[in-house]
DSSP file (Angstrom, degrees, kcal/mol; ACC not computed):
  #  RESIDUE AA STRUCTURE BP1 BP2  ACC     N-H-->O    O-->H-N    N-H-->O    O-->H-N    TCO  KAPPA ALPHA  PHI   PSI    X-CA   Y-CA   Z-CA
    1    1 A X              0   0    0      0, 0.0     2,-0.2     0, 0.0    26,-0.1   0.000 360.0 360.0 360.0 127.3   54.9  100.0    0.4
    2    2 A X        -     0   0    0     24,-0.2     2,-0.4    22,-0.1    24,-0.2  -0.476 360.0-170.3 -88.6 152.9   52.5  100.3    3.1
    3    3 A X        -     0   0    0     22,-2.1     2,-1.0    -2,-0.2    22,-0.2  -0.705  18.9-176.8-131.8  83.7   53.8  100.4    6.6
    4    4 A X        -     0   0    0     -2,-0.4   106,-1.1   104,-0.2     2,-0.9  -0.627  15.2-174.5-106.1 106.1   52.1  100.3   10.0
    5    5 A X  E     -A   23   0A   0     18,-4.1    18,-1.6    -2,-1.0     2,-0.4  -0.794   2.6-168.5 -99.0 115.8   54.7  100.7   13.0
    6    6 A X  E     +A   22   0A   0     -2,-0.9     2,-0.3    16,-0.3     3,-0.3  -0.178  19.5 149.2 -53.8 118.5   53.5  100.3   16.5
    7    7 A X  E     +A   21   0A   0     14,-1.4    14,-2.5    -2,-0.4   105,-0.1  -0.890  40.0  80.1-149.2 174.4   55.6  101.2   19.4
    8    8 A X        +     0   0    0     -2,-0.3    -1,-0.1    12,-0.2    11,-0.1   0.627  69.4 123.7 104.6   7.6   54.4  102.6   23.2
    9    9 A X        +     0   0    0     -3,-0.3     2,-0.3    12,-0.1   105,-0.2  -0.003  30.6 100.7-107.0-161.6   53.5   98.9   24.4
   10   10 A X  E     -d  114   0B   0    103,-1.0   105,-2.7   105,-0.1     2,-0.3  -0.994  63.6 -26.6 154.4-170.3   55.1   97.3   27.5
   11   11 A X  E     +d  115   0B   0     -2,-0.3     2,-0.5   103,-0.2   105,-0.1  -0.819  53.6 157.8-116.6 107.8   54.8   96.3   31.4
   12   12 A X  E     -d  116   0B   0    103,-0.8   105,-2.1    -2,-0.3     3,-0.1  -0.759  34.9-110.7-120.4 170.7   52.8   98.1   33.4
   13   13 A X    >   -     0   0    0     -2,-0.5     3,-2.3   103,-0.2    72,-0.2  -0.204  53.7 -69.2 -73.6 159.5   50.9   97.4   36.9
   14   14 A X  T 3  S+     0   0    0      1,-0.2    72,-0.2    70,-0.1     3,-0.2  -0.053 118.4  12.5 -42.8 155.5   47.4   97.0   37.5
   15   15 A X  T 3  S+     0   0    0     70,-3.0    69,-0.4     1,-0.2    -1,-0.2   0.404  99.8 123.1  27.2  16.6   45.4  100.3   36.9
   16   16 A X    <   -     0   0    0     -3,-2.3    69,-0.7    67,-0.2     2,-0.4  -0.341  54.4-118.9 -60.3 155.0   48.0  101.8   35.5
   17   17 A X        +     0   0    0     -2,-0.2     2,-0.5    -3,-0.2    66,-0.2  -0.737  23.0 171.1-122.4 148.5   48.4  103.5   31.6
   18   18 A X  E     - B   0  82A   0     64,-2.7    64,-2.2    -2,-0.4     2,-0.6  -0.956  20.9-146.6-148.7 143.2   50.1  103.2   28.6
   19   19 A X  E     - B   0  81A   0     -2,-0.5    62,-0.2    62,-0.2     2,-0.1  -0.808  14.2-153.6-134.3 131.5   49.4  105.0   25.4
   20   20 A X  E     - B   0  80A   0     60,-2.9    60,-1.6    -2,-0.6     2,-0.4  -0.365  12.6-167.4 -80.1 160.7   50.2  102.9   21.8
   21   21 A X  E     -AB   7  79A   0    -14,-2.5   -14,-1.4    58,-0.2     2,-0.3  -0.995   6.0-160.4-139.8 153.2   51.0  105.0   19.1
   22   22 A X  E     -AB   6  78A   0     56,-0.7    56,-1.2    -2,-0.4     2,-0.3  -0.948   4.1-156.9-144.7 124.2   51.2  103.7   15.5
   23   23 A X  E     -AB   5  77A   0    -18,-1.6   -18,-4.1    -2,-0.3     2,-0.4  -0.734  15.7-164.9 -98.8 121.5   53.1  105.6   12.5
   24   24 A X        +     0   0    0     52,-1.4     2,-0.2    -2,-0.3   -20,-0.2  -0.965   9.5 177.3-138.4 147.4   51.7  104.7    8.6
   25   25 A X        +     0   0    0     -2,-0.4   -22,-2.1   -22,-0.2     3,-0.1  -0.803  57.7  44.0-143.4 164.6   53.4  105.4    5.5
   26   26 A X  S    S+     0   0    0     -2,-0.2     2,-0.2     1,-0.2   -24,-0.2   0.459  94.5  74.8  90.8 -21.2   52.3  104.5    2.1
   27   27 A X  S    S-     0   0    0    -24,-0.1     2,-0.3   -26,-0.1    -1,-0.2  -0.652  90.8 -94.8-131.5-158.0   48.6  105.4    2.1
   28   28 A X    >   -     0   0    0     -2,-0.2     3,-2.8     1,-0.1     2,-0.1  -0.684  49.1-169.0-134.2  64.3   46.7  108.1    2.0
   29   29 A X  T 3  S+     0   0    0      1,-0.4    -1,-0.1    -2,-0.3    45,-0.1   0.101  71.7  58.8 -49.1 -10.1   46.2  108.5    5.6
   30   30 A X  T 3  S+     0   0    0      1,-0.1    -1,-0.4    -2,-0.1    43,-0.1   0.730 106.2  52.4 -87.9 -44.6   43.8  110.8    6.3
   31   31 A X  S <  S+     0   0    0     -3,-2.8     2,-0.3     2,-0.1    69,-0.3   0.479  89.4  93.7-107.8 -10.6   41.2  108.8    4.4
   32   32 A X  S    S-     0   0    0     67,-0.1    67,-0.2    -4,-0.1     2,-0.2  -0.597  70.6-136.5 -61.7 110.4   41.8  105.5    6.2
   33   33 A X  E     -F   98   0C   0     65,-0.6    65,-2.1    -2,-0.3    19,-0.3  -0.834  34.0-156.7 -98.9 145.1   39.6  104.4    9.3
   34   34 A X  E     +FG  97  51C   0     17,-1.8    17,-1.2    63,-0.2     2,-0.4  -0.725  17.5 172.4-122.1 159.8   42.1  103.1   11.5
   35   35 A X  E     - G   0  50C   0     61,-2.9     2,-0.4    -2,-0.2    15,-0.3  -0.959  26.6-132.8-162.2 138.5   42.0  100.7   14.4
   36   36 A X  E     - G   0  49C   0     13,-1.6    13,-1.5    -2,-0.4    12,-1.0  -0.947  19.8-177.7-128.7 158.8   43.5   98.7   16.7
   37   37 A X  E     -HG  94  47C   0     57,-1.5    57,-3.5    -2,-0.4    10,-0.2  -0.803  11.3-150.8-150.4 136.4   42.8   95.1   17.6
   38   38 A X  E     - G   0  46C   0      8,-2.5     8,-0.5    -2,-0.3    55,-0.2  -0.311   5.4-159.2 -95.1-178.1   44.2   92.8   20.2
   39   39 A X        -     0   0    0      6,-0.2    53,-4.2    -2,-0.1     2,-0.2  -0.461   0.6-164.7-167.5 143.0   45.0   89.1   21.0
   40   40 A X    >   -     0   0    0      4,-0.3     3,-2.7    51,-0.3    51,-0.1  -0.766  43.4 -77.4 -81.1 139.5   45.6   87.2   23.8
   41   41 A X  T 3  S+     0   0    0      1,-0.3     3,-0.1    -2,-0.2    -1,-0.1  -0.144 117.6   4.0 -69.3 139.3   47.1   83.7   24.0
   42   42 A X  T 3  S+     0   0    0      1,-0.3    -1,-0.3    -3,-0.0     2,-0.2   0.642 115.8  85.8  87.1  11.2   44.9   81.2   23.1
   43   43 A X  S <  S-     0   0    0     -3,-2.7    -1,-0.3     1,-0.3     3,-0.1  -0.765  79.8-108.8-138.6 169.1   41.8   83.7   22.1
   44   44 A X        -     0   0    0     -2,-0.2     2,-0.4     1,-0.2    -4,-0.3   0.527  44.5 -78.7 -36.5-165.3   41.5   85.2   18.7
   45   45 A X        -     0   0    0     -6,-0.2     2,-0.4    -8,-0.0    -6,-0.2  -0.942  51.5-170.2-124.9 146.5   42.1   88.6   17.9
   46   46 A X  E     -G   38   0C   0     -8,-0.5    -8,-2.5    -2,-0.4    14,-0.0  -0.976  30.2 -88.9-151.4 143.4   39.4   91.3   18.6
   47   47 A X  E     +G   37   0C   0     -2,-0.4   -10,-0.2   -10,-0.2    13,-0.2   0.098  32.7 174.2 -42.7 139.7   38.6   94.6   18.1
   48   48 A X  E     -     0   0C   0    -12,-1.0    12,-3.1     1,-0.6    15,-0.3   0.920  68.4 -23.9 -84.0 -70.1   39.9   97.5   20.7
   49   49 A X  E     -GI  36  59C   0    -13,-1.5   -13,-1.6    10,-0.3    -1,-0.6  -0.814  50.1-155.6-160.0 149.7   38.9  100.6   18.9
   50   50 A X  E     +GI  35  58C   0      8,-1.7     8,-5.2   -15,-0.3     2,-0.2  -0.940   8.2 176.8-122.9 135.0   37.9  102.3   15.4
   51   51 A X  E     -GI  34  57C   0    -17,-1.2   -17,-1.8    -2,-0.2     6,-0.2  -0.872  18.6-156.3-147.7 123.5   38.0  106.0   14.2
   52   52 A X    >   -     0   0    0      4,-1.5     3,-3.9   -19,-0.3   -19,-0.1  -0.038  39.7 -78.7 -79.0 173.6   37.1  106.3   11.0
   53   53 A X  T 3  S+     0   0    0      1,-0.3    -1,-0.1   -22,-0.3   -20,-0.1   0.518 130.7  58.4 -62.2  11.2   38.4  109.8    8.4
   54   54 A X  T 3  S-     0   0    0      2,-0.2    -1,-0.3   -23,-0.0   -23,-0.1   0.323 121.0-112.9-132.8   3.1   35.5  111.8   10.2
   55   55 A X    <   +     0   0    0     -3,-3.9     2,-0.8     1,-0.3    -2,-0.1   0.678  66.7 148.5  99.0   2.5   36.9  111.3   13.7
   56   56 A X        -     0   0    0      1,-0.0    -4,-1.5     2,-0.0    -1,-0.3  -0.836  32.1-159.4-100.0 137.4   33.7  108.8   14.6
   57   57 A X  E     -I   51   0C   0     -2,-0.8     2,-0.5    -6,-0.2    -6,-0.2  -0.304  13.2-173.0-106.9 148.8   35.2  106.1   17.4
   58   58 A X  E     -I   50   0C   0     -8,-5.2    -8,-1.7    -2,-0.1     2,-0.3  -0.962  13.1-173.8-154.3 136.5   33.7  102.7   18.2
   59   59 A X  E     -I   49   0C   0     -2,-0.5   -10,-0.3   -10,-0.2   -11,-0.1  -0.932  28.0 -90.6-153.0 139.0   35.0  100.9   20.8
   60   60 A X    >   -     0   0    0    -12,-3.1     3,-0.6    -2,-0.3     7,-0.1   0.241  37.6-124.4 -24.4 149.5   34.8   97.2   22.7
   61   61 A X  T 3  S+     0   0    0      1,-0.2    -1,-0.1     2,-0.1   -13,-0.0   0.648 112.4  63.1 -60.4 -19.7   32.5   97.2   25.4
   62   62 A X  T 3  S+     0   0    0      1,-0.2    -1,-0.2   -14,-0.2    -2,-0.1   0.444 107.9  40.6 -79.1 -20.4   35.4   96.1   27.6
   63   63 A X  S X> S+     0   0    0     -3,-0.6     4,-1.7   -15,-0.3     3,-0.9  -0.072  80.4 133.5-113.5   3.7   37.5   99.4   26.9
   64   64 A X  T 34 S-     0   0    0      1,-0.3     4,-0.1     2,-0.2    -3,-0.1  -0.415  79.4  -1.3 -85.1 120.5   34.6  101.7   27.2
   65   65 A X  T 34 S+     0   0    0     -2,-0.8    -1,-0.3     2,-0.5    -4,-0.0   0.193 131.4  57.1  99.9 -18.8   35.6  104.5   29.4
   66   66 A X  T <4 S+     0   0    0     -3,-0.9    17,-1.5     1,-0.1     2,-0.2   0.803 101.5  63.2-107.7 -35.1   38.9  103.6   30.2
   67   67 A X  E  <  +C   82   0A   0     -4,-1.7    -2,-0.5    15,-0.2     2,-0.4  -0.729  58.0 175.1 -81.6 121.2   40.2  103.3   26.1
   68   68 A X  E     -C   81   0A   0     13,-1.1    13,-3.5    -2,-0.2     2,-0.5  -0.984  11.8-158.1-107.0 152.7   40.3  106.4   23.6
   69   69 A X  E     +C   80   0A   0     -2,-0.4    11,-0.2    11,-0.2     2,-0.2  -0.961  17.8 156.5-122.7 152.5   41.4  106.6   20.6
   70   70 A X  E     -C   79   0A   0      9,-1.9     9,-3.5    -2,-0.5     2,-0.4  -0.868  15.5-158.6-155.2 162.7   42.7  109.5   18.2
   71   71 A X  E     -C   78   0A   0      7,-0.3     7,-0.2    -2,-0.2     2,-0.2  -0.844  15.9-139.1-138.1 172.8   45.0  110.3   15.1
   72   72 A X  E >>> -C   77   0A   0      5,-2.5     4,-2.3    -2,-0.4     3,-1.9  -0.772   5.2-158.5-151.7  99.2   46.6  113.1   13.8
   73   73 A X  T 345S+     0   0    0      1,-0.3   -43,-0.1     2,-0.2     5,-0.1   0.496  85.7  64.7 -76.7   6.9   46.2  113.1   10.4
   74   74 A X  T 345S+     0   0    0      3,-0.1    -1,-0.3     1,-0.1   -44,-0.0   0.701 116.1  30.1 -72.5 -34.7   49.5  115.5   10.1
   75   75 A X  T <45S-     0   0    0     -3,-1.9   -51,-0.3     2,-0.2    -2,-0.2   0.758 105.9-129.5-100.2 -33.3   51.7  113.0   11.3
   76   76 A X  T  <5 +     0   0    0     -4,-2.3   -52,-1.4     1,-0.3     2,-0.4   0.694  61.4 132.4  83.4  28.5   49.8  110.1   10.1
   77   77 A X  E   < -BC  23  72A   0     -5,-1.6    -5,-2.5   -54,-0.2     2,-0.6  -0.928  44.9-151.2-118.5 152.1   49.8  108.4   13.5
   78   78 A X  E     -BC  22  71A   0    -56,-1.2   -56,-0.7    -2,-0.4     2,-0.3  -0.826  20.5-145.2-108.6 103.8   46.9  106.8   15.2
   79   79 A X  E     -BC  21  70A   0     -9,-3.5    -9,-1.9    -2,-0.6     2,-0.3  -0.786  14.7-158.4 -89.9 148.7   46.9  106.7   19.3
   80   80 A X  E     -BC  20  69A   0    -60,-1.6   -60,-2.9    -2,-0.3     2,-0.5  -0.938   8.9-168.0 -86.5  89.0   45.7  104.4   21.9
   81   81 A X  E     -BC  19  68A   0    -13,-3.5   -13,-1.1    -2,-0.3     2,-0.7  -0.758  13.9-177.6 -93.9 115.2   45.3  106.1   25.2
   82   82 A X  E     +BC  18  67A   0    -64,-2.2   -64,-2.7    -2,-0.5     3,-0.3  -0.878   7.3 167.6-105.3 110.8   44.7  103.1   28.3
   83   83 A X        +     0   0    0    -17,-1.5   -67,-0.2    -2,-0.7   -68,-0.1  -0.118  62.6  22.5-107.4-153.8   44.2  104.1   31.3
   84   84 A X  S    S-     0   0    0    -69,-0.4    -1,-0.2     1,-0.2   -69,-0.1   0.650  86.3-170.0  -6.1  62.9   42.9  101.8   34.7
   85   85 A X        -     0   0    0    -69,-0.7   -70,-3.0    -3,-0.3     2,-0.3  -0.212   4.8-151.4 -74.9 146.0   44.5   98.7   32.3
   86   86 A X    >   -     0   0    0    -72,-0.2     3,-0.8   -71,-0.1     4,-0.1  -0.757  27.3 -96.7-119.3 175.3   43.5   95.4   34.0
   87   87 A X  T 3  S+     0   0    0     -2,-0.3     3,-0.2     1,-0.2    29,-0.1   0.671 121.4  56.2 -71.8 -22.1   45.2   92.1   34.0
   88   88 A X  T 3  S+     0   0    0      1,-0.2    -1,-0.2    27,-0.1    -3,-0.0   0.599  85.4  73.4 -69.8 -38.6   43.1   91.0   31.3
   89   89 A X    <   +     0   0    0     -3,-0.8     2,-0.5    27,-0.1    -1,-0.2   0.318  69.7 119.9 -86.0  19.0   43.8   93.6   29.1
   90   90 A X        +     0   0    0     -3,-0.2     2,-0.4    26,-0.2    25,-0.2  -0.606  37.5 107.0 -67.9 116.0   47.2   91.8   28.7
   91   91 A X  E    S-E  114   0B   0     23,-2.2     2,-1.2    -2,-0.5    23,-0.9  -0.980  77.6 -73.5 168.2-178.0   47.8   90.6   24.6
   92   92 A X  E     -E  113   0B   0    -53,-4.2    21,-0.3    -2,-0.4     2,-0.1  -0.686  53.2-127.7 -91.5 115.9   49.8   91.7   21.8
   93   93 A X  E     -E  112   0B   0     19,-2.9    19,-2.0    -2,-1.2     2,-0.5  -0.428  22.3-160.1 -62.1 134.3   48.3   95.1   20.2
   94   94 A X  B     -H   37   0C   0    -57,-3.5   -57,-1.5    17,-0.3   -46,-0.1  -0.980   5.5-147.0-123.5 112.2   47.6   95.4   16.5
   95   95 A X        -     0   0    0     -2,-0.5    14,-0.9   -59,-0.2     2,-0.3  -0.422  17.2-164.8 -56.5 143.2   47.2   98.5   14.0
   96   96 A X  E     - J   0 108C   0     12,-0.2   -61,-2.9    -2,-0.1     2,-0.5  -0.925  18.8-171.5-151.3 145.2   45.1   98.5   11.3
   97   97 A X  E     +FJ  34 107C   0     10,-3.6    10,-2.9    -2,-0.3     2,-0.4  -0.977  19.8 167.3-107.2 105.8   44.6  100.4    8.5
   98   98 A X  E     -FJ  33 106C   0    -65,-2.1   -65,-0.6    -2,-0.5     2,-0.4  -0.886  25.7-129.0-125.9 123.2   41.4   99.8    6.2
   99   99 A X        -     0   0    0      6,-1.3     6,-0.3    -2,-0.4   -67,-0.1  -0.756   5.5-148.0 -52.0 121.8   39.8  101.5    3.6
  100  100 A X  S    S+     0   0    0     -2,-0.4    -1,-0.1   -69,-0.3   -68,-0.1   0.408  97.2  36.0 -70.8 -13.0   36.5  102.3    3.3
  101  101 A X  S    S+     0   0    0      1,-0.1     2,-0.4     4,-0.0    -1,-0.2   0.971 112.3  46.5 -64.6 -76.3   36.4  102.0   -0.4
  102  102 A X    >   -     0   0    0      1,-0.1     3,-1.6     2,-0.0    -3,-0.3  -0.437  63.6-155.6 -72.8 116.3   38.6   99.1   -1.5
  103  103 A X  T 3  S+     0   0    0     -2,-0.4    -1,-0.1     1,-0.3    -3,-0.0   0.928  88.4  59.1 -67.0 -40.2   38.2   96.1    0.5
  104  104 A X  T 3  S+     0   0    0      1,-0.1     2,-0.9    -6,-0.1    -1,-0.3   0.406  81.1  87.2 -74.4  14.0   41.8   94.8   -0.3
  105  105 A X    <   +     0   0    0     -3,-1.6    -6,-1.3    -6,-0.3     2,-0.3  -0.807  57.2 134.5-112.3  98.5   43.6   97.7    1.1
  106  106 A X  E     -J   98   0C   0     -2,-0.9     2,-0.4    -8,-0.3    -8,-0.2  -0.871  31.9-178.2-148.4  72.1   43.5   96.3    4.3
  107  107 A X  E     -J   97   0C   0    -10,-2.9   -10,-3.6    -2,-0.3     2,-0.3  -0.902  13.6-160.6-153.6 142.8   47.0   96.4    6.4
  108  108 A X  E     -J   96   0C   0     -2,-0.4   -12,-0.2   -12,-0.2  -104,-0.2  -0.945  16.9-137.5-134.8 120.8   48.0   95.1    9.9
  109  109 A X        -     0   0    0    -14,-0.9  -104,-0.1    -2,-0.3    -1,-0.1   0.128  35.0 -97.8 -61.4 173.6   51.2   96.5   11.8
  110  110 A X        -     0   0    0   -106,-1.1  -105,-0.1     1,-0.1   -16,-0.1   0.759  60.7-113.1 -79.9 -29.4   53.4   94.1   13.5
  111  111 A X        -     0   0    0      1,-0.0     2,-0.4   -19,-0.0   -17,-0.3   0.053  16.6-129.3 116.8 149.3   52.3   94.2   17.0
  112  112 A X  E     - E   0  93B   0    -19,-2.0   -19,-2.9  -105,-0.1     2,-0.2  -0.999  17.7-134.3-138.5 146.1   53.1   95.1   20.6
  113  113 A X  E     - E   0  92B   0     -2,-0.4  -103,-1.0   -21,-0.3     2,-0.3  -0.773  17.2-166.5-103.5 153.0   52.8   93.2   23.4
  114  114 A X  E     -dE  10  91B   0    -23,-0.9   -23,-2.2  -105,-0.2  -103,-0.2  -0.957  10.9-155.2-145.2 120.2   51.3   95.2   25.8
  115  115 A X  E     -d   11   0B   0   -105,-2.7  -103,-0.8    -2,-0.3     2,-0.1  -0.222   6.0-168.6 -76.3 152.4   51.7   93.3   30.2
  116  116 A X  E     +d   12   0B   0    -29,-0.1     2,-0.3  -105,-0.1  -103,-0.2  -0.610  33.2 125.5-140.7  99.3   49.4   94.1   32.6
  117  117 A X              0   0    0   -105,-2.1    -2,-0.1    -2,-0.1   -31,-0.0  -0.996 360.0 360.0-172.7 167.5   50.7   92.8   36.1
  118  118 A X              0   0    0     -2,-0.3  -105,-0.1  -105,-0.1    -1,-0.1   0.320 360.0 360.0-100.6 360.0   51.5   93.1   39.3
């Protein structure tokens, strides 16, 4: 049973940082580009950040510079480091796990809401 747990989310103040971390069991983690994906109420969900099994990162244009993200494929967890977080960047955080073979192996954590206010 695949498993994506989230945790690390929160309230913090304007230009302040928070870093998600997300724990997967079940796959075969190392070989899994992993990502996390927001949503705000009322908007869709959209992509944060991706780092694929080779460690190459893609990330919104809206997180660029302020966002990284990193795993450690020994623990099998995935990070989100956010630093100078804006009021905007307020929405519920999402894991993802996808694999770059099999299209249906495809698997979305539970979520963390992650405040950005003053």
């Amino acid at each position: 049973q695949v498993q994506l747990v989230e945790s690390g989310g929160g309230l913090v103040q304007p230009g302040g940082s928070l870093r998600l971390s997300c724990a997967a069991s079940g796959i075969i983690f190392s070989g899994y580009t992993m990502g996390w994906y927001r949503q705000a109420p009322g908007k869709q969900r959209e992509l944060v950040a991706t780092i694929t099994s080779r460690d190459s990162t893609n990330s919104a244009d809206s997180v660029k510079g302020r966002f990284s993200i990193s795993r450690d494929n020994a623990e099998n967890t995935v990070y989100l480091q956010m630093n100078s977080l804006k009021p905007e960047d307020t929405a519920v955080y999402y894991c993802n796990a996808r694999s770059p073979f099999i299209a249906t192996n495809n698997y979305w954590g539970q979520g963390t809401q992650v405040t950005v206010s003053s």
